[in-house]
C-alpha positions as CSV (number, residue, x, y, z in Angstrom):
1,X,-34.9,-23.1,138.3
2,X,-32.2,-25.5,137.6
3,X,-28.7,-24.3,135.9
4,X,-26.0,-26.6,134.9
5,X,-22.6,-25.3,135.9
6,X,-19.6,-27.4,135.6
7,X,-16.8,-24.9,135.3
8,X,-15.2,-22.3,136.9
9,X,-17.1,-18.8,137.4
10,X,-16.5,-16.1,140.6
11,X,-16.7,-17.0,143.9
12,X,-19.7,-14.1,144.1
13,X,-21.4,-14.8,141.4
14,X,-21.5,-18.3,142.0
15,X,-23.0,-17.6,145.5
16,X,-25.9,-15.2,143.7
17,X,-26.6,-18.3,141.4
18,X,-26.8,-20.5,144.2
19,X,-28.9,-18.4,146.5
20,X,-31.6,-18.0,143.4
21,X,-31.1,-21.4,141.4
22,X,-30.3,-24.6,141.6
23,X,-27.1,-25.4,140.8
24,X,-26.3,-29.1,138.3
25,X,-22.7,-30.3,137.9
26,X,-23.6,-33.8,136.5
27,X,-24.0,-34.5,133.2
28,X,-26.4,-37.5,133.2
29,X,-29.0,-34.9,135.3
30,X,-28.7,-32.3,132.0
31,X,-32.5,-33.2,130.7
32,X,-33.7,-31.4,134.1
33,X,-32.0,-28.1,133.4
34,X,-33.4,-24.8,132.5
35,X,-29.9,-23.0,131.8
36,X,-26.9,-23.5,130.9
37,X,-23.5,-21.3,131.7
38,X,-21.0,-22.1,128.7
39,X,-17.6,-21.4,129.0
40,X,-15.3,-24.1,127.0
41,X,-18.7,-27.1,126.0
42,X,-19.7,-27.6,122.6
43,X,-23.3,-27.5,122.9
44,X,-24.4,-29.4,119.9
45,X,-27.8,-30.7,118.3
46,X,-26.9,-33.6,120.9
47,X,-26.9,-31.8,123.7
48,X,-30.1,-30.1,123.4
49,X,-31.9,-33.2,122.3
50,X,-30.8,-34.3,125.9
51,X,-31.8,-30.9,127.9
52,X,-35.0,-31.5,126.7
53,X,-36.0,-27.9,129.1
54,X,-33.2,-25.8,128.2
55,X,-34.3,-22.4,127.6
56,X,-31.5,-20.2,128.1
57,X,-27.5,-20.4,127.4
58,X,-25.1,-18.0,128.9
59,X,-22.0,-17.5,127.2
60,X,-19.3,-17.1,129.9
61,X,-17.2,-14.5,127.6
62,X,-17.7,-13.8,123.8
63,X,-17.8,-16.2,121.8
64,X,-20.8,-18.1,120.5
65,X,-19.0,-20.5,118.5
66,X,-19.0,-23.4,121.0
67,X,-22.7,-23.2,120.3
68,X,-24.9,-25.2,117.5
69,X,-27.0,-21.7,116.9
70,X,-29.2,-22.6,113.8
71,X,-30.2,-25.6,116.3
72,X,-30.7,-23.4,118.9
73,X,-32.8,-20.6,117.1
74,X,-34.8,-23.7,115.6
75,X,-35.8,-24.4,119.4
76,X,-36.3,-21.2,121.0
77,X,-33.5,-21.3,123.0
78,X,-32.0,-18.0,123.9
79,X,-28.2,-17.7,123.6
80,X,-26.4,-14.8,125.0
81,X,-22.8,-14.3,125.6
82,X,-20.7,-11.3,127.8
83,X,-18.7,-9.4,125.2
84,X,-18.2,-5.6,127.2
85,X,-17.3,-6.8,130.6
86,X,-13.8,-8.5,129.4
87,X,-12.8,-6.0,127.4
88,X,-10.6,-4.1,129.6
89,X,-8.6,-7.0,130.5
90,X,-8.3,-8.5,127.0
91,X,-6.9,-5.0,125.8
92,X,-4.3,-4.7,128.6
93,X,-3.0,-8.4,128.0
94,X,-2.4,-6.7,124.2
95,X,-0.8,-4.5,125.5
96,X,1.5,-6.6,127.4
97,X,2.1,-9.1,124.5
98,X,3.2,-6.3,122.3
99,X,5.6,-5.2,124.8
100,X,7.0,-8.2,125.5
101,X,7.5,-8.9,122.1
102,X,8.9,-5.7,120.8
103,X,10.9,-5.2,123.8
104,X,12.4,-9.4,124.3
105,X,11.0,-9.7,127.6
106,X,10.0,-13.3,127.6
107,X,13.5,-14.1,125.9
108,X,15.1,-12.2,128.1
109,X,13.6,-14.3,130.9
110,X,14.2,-17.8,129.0
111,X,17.8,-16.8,128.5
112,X,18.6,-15.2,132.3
113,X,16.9,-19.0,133.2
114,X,19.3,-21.0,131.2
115,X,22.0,-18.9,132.4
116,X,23.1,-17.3,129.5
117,X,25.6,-14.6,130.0
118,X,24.3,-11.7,129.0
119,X,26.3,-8.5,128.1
120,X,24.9,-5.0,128.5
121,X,23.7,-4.7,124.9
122,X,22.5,-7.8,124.0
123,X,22.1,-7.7,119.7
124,X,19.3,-10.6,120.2
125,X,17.3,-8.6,123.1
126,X,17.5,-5.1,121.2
127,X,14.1,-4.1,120.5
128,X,11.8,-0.7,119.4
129,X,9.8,1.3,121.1
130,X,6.0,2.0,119.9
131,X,6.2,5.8,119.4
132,X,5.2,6.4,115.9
133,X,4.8,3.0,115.0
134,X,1.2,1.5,113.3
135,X,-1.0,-0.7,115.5
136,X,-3.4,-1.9,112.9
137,X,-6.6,-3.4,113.9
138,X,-8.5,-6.2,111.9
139,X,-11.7,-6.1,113.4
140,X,-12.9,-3.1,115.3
141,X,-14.4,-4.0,118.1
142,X,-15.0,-3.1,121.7
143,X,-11.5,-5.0,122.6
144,X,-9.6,-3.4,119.8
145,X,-10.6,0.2,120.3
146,X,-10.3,-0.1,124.3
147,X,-6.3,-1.5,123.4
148,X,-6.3,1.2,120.1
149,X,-6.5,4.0,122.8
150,X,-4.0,2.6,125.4
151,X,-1.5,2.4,122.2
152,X,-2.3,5.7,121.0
153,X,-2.5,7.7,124.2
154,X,-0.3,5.9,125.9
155,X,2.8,4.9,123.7
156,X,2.3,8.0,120.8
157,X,1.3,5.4,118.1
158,X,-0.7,5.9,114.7
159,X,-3.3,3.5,114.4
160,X,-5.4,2.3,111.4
161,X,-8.2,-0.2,111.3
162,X,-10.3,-2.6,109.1
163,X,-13.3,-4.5,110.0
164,X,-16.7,-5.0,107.4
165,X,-18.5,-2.8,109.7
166,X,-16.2,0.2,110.4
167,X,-17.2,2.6,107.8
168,X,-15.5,6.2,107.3
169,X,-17.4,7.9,109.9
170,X,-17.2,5.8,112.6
171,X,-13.2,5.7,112.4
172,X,-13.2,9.3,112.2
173,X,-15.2,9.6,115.7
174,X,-12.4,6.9,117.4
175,X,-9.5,8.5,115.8
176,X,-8.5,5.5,113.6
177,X,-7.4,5.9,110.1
178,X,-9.6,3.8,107.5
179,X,-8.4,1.0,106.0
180,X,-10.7,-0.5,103.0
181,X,-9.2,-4.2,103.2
182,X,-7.5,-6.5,105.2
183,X,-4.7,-6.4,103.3
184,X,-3.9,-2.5,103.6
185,X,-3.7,-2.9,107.6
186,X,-1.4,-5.8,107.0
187,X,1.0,-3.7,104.6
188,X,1.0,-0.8,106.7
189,X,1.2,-1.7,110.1
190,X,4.1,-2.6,112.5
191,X,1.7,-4.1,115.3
192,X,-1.1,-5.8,113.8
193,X,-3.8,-6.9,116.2
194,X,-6.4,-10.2,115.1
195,X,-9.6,-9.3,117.0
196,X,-12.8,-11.3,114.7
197,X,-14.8,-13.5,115.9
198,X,-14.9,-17.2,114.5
199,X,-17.1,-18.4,112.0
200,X,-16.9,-19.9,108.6
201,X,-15.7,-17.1,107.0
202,X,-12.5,-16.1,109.4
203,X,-11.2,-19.5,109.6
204,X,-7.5,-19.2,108.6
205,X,-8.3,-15.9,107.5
206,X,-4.4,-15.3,108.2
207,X,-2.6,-17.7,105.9
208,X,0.4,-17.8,104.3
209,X,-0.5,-15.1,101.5
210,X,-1.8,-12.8,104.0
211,X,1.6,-13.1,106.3
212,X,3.5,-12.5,103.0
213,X,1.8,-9.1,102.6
214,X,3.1,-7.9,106.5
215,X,6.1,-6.0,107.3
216,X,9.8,-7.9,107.9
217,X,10.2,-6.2,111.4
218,X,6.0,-6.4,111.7
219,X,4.7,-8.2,114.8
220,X,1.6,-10.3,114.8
221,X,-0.6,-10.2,117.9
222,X,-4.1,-13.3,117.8
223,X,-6.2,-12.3,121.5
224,X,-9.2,-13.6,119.5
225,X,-9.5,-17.1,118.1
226,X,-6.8,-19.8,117.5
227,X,-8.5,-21.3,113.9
228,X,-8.2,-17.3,112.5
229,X,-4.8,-18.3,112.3
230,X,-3.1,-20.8,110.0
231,X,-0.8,-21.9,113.1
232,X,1.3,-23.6,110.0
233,X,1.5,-20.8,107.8
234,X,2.3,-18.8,111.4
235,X,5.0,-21.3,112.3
236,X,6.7,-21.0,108.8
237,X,6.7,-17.3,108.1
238,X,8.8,-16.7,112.1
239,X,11.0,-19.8,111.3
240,X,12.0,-18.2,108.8
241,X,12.2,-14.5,109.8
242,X,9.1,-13.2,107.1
243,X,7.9,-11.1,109.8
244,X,9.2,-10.5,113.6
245,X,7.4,-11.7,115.9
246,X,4.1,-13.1,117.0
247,X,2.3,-13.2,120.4
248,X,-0.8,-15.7,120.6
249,X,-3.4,-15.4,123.8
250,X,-5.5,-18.7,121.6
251,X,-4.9,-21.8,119.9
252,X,-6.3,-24.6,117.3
253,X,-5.9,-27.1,120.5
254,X,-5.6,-25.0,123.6
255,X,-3.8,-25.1,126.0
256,X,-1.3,-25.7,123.0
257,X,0.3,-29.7,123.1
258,X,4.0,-29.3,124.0
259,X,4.7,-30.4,120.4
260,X,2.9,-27.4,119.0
261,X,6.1,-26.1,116.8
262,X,5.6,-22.7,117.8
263,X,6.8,-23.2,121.0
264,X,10.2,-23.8,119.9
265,X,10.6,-20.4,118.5
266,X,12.4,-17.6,120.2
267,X,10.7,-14.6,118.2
268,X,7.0,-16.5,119.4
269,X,5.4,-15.6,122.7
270,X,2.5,-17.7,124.2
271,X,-0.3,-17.3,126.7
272,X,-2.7,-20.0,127.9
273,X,-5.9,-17.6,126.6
274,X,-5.8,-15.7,129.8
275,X,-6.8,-12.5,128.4
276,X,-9.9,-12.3,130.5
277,X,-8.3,-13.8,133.7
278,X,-8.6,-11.0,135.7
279,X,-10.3,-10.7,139.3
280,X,-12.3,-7.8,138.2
281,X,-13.2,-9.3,134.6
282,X,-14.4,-12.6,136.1
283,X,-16.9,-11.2,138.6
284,X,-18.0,-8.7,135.8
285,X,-18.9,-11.1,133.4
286,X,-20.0,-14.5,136.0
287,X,-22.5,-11.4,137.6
288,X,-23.2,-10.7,134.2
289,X,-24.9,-14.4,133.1
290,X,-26.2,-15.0,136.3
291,X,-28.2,-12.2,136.3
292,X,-28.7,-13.2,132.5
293,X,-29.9,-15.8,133.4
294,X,-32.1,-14.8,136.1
295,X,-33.8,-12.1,133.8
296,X,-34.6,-14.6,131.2
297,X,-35.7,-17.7,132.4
């Protein structure tokens, strides 16, 4: 068996692969192989046409949108991805970009670096604590409620949640308070997390109108895909102080261009998406499509 493998995956997964597979790093040798493991490649009509044996493609994290998957489906290919064994780390790094939005920590260390003088009570480091607030959830899945929980149980807060699946019952059994539309979760929450996945009908699902409907001292938190967010709109409503904050794990272009506005702001925190760079979460999910792999081909 032949796998093409041209990015990064755990050390111990990647010696499982090799001790079972063959392992392909060149392009020009991508008509032999019989796998491919995915992590950032748009695997197009294109590509396939050139791996003219591919059976399987593993998904190295969640998303299936860097895959053609009508093309795929048309050839038999089987496409899986890894979407349980990141969750815990995509939920902490929530956790931590709420926090260091609602309590100014990465302003506090841009400041303390350009060696502001800082008094004991800083008016442009104050912040709020959690207890009490809303985290709202659009999109309920295993991310969210694994980051729902943490807030709850953890910091004291309400949460409410909206996704086209959730219905009454199932919010009830995870403690979440129904929301019927997108728009009530945006009204009503104080921390509102983006957690969909990308397809036609979630792109720039969060425009302008949508930010409009959010909270003045509301924070917005994106762990899930940069195009769910209209990075414009985004740029437009912090600029000019519609809502408080925002914290983005994903971008249109990642890693974000140095000219990407949002960098500029002050009330905007960025992270290269490293919400499942975790020791632990790497050798759960590269064990995970090797032995994917394995299984299917």
């Amino acid at each position: 068996m032949k796998v093409f493998l041209c990015e990064f995956i755990h050390s111990e997964a990647r010696k499982y692969l090799e001790m079972n597979a063959e392992i392909i790093s060149d392009w020009n040798k991508i008509n032999e192989v019989d796998a491919i493991i995915n992590r950032n490649l748009q695997i197009t009509k294109e590509t396939m046409d050139k791996a003219k044996n591919l059976k399987v493609i593993a998904i190295h994290g969640t998303g299936i949108d860097g895959v053609d998957m009508d093309e795929a489906k048309k050839r038999g290919i089987h496409v899986f991805s890894t979407p349980h064994q990141n969750a815990d780390s995509v939920a902490e790094l929530i956790v931590g970009l709420t926090l260091s939005l609602t309590r100014k920590i990465s302003l506090a260390g841009k400041l303390i670096g350009e060696g502001r003088e800082i008094d004991n009570a800083p008016s442009e480091l104050k912040g709020i604590e959690l207890r009490q607030k809303t985290f709202g959830l659009i999109g309920v899945g295993d991310i969210a409620i694994r980051a729902a929980k943490i807030m709850k149980y953890g910091f004291g807060m309400n949460v409410i949640g909206y996704s086209r699946s959730l219905t009454k019952e199932k919010a009830k059994e995870l403690e979440i308070e129904y929301c019927s539309s997108i728009e009530e979760v945006l009204r009503s929450s104080d921390i509102v997390n983006i957690g969909v996945p990308l397809n036609n009908s979630t792109v720039n699902m969060i425009n302008n109108e949508k930010i409009k409907l959010m909270k003045k001292t509301a924070y917005l938190i994106n762990t899930s895909r940069g195009k769910v967010v209209d990075e414009k709109a985004l740029y437009n409503a912090l600029k000019n102080k519609h809502i408080a904050g925002a914290a983005c794990d994903v971008f249109v272009t990642e890693p974000p261009t140095l000219d990407n506005p949002l960098l500029s702001l002050n009330n905007f925190v960025a992270t290269p998406h490293i919400g499942a760079n975790t020791d632990e979460a790497l050798y759960r999910v590269g064990m995970a499509v090797v032995k994917g792999i394995l299984e299917k081909v």
